[in-house]
C-alpha positions as CSV (number, residue, x, y, z in Angstrom):
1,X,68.8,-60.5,-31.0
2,X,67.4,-57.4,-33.0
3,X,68.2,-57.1,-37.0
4,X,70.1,-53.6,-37.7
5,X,67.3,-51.4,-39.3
6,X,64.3,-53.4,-38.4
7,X,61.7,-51.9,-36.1
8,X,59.5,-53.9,-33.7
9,X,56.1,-52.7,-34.3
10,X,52.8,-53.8,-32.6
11,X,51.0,-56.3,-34.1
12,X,47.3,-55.7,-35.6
13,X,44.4,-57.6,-35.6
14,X,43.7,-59.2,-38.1
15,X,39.8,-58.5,-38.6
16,X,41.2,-54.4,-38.7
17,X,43.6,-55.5,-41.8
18,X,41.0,-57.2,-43.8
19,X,38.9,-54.0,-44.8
20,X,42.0,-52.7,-45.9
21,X,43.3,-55.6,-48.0
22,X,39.9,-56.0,-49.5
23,X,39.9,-52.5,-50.7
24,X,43.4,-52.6,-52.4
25,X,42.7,-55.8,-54.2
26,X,39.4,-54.1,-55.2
27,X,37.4,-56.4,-53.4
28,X,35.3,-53.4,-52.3
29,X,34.4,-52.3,-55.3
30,X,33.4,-55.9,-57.0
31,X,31.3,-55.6,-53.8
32,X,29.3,-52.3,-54.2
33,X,29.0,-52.8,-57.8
34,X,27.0,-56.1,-57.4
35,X,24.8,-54.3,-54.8
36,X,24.1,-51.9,-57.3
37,X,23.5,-54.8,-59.1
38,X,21.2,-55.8,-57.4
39,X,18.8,-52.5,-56.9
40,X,19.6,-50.8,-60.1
41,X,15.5,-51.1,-61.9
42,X,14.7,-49.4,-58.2
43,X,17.2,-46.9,-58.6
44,X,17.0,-46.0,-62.2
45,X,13.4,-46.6,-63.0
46,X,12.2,-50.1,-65.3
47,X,12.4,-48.2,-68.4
48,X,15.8,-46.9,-67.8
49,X,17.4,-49.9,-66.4
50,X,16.3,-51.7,-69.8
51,X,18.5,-49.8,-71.6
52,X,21.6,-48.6,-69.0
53,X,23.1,-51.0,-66.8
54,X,26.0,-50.8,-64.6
55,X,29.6,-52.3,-65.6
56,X,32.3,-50.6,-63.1
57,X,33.2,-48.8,-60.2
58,X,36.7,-47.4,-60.7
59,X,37.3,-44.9,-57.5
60,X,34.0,-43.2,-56.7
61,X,33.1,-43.4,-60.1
62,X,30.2,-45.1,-61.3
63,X,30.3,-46.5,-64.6
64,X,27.3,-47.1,-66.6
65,X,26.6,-48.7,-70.2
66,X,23.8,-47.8,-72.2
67,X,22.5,-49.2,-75.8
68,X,22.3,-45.3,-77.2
69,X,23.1,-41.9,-77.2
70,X,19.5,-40.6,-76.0
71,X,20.2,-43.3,-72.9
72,X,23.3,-41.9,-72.3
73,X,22.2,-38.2,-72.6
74,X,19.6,-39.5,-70.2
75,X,21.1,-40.8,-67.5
76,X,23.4,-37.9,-67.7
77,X,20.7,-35.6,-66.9
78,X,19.5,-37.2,-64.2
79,X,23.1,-38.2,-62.6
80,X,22.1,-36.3,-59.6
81,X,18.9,-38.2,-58.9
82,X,20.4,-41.2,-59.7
83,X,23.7,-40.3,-57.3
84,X,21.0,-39.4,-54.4
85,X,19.4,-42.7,-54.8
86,X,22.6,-44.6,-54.7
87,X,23.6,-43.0,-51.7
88,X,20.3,-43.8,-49.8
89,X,20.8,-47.3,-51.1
90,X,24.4,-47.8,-50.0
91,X,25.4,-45.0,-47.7
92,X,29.2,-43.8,-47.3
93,X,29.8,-46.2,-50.2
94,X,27.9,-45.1,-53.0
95,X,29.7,-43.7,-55.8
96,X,29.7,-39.9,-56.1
97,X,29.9,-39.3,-59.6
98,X,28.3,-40.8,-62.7
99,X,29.6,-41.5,-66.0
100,X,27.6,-43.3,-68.7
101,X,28.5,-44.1,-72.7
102,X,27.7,-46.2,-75.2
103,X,28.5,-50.4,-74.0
104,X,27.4,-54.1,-74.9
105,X,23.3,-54.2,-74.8
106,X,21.9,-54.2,-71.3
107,X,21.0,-57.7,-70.0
């Protein structure tokens, strides 16, 4: 016997719910962010990635720390190298916008 008011709906599999899940828990995220991680002296450049590093992804936002205002100006200036390089790394993932300030020292 049906419930009054409750629909019968197909059921899903469960490897197509996962994706989802993971992105509203912000798996995803944690995810692309250590891949960046991971790459970020090739994307940035060794000098720049001794003083910038990555701390968030908060949409399709990148956020960046950096130990000055000169690293911050930087980075800002070249956003839409950086952003190009991101996508080549990561694909439909990448961030699409950069935002840097001043954070903890890089490690």
């Amino acid at each position: 016997m049906r419930r009054p008011g409750k629909r019968r709906t197909r059921p899903e599999a469960l490897g197509a719910l996962v994706p989802a899940l993971l992105e509203d828990l912000g798996f995803e995220a944690t995810r692309t962010l250590s891949r960046i991680v991971e790459r970020w002296e090739t994307i940035v450049g060794r000098e720049a990635a001794l003083h910038v590093r990555p701390a968030a992804i908060r949409g399709e936002t990148l956020e960046a720390e950096a130990d000055s205002s000169v690293w911050v100006q930087t980075l800002r200036l070249r956003s839409p190298e950086v952003l190009a390089r991101l996508a080549a790394e990561l694909g439909a993932g990448a961030p699409r916008a950069l935002w840097v300030r001043i954070g903890g020292r890089p490690q």
